[in-house]
N, C-alpha and C positions, 0 to 999 in steps of 0.2 A: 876289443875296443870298449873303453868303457862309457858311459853315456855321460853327456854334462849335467849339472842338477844347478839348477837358480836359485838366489836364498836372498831374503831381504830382512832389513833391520830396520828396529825404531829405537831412539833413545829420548828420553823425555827428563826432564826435572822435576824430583820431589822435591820435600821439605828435609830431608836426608842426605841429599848430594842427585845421584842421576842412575835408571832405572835404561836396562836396555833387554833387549829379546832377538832374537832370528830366528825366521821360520823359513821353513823350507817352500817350495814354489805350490805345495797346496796348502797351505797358511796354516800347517802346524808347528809350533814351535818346538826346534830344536835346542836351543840353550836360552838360559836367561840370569841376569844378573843385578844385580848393582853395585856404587862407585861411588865416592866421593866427591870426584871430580870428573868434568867431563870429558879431559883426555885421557882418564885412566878407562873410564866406561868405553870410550873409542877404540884405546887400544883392546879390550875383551871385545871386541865385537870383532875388529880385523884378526884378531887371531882364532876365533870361532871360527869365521869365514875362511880361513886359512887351511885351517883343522879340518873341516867339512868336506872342501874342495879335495882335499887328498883320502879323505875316506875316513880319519880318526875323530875317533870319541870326542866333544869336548868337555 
């Protein structure tokens, strides 16, 4: 059985477009990025979280 792991994200706005991170439930971050816009940063975040959830690299 494998254990569940918690991950949370922040996405913010620069002067560049928009800036996002996930860390894992001891607040290291595991990916980070940025985006242009704030539904493409959205979508790298759900698909991190995606990714994580089932064990793979992002």
């Amino acid at each position: 059985m494998t254990e569940s792991r918690s991950f949370a994200y922040s996405l913010c706005q620069d002067e560049d477009g928009w800036r996002w991170c996930v860390y894992d439930e001891d607040g290291v971050t595991v990916a980070d990025g940025a985006n242009g816009s704030r539904d493409a940063a959205q979508a790298a975040v759900e698909l991190t979280l995606r990714q994580a959830g089932t064990g793979l690299a992002a």
